[in-house]
C-alpha positions in Angstrom: 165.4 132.4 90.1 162.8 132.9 92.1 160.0 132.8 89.7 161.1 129.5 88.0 161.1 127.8 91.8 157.8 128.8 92.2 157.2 127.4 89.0 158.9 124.4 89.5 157.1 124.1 92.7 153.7 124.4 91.3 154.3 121.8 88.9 155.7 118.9 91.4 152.3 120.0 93.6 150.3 119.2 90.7 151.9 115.9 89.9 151.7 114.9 93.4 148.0 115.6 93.7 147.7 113.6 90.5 149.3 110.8 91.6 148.0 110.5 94.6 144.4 111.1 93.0 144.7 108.5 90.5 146.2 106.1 93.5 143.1 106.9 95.5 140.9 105.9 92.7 143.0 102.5 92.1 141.6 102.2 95.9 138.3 103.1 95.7 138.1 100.3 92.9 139.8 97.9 94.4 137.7 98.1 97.2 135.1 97.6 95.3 135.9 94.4 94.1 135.3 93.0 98.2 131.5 94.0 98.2 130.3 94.1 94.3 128.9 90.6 93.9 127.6 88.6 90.2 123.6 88.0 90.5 122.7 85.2 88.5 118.4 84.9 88.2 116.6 82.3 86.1 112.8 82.2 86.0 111.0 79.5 87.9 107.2 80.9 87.5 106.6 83.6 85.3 103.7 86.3 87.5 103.3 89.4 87.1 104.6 91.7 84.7 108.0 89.0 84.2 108.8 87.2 81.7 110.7 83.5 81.7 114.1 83.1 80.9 117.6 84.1 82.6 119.6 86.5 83.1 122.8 88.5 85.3 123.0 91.4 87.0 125.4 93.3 89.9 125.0 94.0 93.4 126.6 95.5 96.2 127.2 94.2 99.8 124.6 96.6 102.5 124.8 95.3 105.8 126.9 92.2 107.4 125.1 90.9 110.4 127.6 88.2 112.0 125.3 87.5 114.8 122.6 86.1 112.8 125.1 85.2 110.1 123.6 87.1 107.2 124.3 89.6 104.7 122.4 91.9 102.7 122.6 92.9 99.1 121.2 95.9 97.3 120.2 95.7 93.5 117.7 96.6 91.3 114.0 94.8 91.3 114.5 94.1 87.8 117.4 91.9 88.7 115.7 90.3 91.0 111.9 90.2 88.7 108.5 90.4 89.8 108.0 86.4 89.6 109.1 83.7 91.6 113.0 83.1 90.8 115.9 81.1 91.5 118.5 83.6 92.5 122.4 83.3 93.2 125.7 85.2 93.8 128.8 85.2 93.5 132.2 87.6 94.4 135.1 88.2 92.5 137.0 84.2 91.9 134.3 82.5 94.2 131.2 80.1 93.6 128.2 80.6 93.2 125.8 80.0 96.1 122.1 80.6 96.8 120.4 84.0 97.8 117.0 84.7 99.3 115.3 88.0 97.9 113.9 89.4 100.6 112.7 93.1 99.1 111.0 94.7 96.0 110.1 98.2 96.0 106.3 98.9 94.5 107.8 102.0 93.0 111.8 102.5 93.0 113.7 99.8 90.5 115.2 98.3 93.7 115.4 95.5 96.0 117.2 93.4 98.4 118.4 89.8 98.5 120.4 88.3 101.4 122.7 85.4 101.9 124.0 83.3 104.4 128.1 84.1 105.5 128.4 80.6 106.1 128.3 79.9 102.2 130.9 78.2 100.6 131.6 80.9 97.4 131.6 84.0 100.6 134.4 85.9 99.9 137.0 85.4 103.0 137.7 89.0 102.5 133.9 90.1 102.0 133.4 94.5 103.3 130.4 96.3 103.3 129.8 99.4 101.0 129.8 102.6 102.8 127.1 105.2 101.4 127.9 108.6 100.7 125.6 111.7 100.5 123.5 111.6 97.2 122.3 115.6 98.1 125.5 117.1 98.1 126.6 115.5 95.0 127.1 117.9 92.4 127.6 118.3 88.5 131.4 117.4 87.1 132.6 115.0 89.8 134.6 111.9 88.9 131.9 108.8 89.4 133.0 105.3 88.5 130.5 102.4 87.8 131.5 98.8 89.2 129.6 95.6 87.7 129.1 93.1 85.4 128.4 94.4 81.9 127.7 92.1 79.0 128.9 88.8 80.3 132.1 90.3 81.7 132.9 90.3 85.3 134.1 92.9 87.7 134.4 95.9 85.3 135.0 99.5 86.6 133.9 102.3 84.2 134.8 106.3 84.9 132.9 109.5 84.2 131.6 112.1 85.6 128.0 113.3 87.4 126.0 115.2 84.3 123.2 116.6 86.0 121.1 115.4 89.6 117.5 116.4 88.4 116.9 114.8 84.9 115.2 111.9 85.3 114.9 108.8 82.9 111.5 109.1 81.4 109.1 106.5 83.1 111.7 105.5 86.1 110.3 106.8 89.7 112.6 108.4 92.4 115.5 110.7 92.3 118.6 110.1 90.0 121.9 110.8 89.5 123.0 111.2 85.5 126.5 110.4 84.5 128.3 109.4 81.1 130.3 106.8 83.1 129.9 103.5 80.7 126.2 101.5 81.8 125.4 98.3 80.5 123.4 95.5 80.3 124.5 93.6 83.2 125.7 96.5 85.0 121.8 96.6 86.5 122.1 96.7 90.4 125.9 97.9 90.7 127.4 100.8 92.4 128.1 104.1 91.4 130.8 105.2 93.1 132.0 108.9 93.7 135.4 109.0 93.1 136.0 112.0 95.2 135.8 109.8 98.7 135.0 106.5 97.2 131.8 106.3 99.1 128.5 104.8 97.1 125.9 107.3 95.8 123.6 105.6 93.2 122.5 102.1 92.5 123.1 102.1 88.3 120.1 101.3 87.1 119.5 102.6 83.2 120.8 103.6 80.3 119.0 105.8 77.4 118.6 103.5 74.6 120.1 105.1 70.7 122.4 108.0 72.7 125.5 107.6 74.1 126.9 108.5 77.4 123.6 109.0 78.7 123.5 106.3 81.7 121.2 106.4 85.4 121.6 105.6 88.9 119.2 105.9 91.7 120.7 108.4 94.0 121.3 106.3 97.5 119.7 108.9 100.0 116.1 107.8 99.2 116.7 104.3 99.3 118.9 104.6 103.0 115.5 104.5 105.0 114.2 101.6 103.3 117.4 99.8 103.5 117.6 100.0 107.3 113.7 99.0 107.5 114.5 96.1 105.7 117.1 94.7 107.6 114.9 95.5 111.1 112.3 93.2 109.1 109.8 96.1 109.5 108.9 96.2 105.6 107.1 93.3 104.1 108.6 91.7 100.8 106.4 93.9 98.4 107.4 97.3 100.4 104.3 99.4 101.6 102.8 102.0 98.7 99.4 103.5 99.1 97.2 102.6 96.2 93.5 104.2 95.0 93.4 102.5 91.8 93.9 106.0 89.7 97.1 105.9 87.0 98.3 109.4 86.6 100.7 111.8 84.8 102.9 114.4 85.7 102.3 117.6 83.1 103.8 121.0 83.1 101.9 123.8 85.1 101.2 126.1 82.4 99.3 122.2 80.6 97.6 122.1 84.1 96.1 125.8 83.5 95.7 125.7 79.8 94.1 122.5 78.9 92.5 121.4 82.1 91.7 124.9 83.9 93.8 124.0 86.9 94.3 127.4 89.5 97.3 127.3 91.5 96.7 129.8 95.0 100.5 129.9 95.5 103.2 129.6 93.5 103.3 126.8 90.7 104.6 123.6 91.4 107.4 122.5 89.5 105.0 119.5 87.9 101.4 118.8 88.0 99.7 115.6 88.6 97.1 114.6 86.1 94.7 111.8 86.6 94.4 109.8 83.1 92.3 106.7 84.1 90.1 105.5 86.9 90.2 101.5 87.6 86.7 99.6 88.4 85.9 99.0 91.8 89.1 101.3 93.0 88.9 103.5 96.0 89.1 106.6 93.2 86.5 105.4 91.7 84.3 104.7 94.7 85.1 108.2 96.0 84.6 110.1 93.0 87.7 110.9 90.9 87.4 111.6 87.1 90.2 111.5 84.5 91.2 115.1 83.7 91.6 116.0 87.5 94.5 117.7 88.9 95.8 116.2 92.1 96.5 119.7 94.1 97.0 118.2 97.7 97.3 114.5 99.5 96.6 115.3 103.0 97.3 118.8 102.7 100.6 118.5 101.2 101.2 119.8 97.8 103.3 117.5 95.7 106.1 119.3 93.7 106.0 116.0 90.9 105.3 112.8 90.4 108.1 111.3 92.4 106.8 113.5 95.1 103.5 112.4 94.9 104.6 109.1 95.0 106.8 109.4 97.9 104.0 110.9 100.2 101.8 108.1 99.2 104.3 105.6 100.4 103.0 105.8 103.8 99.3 106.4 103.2 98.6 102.4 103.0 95.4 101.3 105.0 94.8 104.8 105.8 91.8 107.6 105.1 93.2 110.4 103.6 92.1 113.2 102.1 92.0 114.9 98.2 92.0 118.1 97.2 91.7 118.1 92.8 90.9 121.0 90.4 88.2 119.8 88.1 88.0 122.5 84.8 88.6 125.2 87.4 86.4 124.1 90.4 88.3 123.2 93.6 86.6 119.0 95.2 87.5 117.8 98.0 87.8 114.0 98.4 87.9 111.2 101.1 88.9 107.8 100.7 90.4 105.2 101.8 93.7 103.9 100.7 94.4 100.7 100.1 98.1 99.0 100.5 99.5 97.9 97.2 101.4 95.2 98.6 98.6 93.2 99.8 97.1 93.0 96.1 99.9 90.9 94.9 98.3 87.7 93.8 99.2 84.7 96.6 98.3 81.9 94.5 98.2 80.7 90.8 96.5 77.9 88.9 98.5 76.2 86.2 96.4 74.7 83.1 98.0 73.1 79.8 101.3 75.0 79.9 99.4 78.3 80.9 100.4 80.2 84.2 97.1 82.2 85.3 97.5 84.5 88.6 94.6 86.7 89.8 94.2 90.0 87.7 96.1 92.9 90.0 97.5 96.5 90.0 100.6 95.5 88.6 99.2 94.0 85.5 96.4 96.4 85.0 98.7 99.8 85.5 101.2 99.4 84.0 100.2 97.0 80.9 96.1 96.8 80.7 95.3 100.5 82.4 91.2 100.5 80.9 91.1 96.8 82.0 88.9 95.7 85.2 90.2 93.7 87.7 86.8 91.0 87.1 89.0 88.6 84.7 92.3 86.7 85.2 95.8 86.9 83.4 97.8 84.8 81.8 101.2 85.2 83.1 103.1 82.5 81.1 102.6 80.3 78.7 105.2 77.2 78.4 106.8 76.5 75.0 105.9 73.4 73.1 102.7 73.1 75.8 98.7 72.7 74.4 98.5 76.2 75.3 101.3 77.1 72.9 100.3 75.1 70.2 96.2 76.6 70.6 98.3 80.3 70.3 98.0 81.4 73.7 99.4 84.3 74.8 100.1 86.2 77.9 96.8 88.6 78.2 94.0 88.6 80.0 91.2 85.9 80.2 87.4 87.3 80.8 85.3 84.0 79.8 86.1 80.2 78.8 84.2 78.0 76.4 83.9 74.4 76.8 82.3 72.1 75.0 80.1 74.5 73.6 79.6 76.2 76.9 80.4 79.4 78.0 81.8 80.0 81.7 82.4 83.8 82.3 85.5 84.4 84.2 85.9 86.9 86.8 88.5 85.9 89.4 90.6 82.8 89.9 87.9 80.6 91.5 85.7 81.2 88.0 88.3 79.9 86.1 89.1 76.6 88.3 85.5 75.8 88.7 85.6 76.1 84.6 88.3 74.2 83.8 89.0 71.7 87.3 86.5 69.0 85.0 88.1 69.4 82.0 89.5 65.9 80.8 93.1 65.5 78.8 92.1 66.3 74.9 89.0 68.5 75.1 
């Protein structure tokens, strides 16, 4: 008799905790719905690396300041686009009202946008998300993602965490992987552990042709910058050291091997490469060559590329110094690094449906890496415009011919000066 109450008792435990695990979940979900929020984005000038068009996207409430009467909302920067874009909001049954991005990252896929509380669609029972610990999140616990996938709203997925160091191919930062259900609209949402309900990611990514493969950006890097942007002490474009060199990470034993790279203490998990040198860029102006290895910034050795990228974070407007490995020789270089933030183009010229913006490390990293910066882009191109119907494209511009002359085009004021004469139907 004895036996089968132990039994018996062990089984009601059990149930219990499985009730009252599942009840906590219903919670964690539910609570969810008072801070998730619709983001609804529609191009108004296409710079950058955007493109025109619409789109949606989720977010989560940040920080409610009732003294100045504003909220903030964390998303991704791809939700929010590297152009200039009409932006609004919306919780769970209310309107849609206006929001103000106030954040990009230069280098994590996230940003900011707030809002005022005194909006008419504010949710009378709006909360703030409280972030967990990203670090001590481990492989196997229950995660739930809360968004807007494909047109739906307010949708809560469950999985579980599948690893926290795999990281999605060309996405910088630290991420958490989970097989909870990520979506197209789901960009920007929380992922949510469903251990204590608190939020550890922002989901951000999915791996195209696999299943149950899905990314968020693990929350502990992105705390800091969240509580510098609602101080005001980052600028809208976020501060990111840039010498005009676009690098990439390689294994060690590729360091060694190919490009003669000597390591003095133990290896580094990843190696930095250099690949390309940009015109007129602090690495080229202090002497960097493709098939360096970056060994030091500063004399700190970065462990990867997100490393490397996090250490040049706050290195903007500052003289820093280089070590590299060229083919086995150890060089030593000064420069001085620029802040990426303040190349962002501040003005645009608009010609026959074309949007043209000053060339700038944006453009030329990520899409033009062997261009120079002496030329101008096309960022859009309006349909059913002249510039449409010619067969312009976006692209870069590096001359102009007009009636039969030729006007060489090197920065924004070339291509005005060409073009600011230019009567309708030549």
């Amino acid at each position: 008799m004895k036996i089968k109450y132990y039994i018996l008792t062990v089984l009601v435990f059990l149930i219990s905790s499985s009730v009252m695990a599942q009840t906590n979940q219903e919670s964690y979900f539910k609570e969810a719905e008072k801070y998730t929020v619709r983001i609804y984005g529609s191009t108004v000038t296409a710079l950058e690396t955007s493109s025109r068009g619409s789109w949606t996207g989720s977010g989560f409430v940040l920080h409610i300041d009732k003294n100045t009467g504003y909220a903030f909302v964390g998303t991704n920067k791809h939700v929010i686009g590297d152009g200039i874009s009409s932006l609004q909001i919306s919780f769970k049954d209310g309107e849609r009202f206006q929001a103000l991005p106030v954040y990009i990252d230069p280098i994590y896929d996230f940003g900011i946008l707030k809002f005022k509380l005194s909006e008419k669609g504010v949710s009378p029972g709006i909360s703030c998300a409280v972030m967990g610990d990203s670090e001590k999140t481990s492989v196997g616990i229950s995660v739930g993602t809360f968004g807007n996938p494909m047109g739906l709203e307010y949708c809560a997925t469950k999985g579980i965490i599948s690893s926290t160091t795999n990281t999605p191919g060309d996405f910088a930062g630290s991420f958490l992987q989970t097989d909870a259900a990520i979506n197209p609209g789901n960009s920007g949402g929380p992922l949510i552990s469903l251990e204590d309900g608190l939020v550890i990611g922002v989901n951000t990514a999915v791996t195209s042709d696999t299943h149950g493969i899905g990314w968020s950006l693990a929350i502990n890097q992105l705390k800091p910058i969240i509580e510098q942007v609602i101080k005001g002490e980052l600028p809208y474009a976020g501060r990111m050291g840039w010498i005009g060199a676009t690098i990439e990470e390689i294994n060690p034993d590729r360091a060694i091997e190919d490009f003669g790279a000597t390591f003095y203490v133990s290896l580094p998990r990843k190696s930095i490469l250099v690949t390309a040198i940009l015109k007129e860029s602090p690495a080229e102006k202090s002497g960097f060559m493709p098939g360096d290895i970056i060994m030091s910034v500063d004399n700190k050795i970065p462990v990867n590329n997100a490393d490397f990228l996090s250490t040049m974070r706050n290195l903007g407007g500052k003289k820093c110094s280089f070590l590299l490995c060229r083919m086995g020789q150890q060089v030593k270089l000064d420069l001085d690094v620029l802040e990426r933030g303040s190349l962002r183009p501040k003005e645009y010229v608009t010609f026959a449906g074309m949007v043209i913006q000053p060339n700038s490390p944006t453009v030329y990293e990520t899409s033009y890496s062997w261009a120079s910066p002496d030329c101008v882009y096309v960022s859009d191109v309006l349909e059913g415009s002249s510039a449409e119907a010619w067969g312009a494209h976006k692209g870069t511009i590096r001359g102009i011919l007009i009636n039969l002359t030729y006007y060489p085009v090197k920065s924004l004021a070339d291509f005005w000066n060409a073009i600011k004469d230019v009567k309708p139907g030549q």
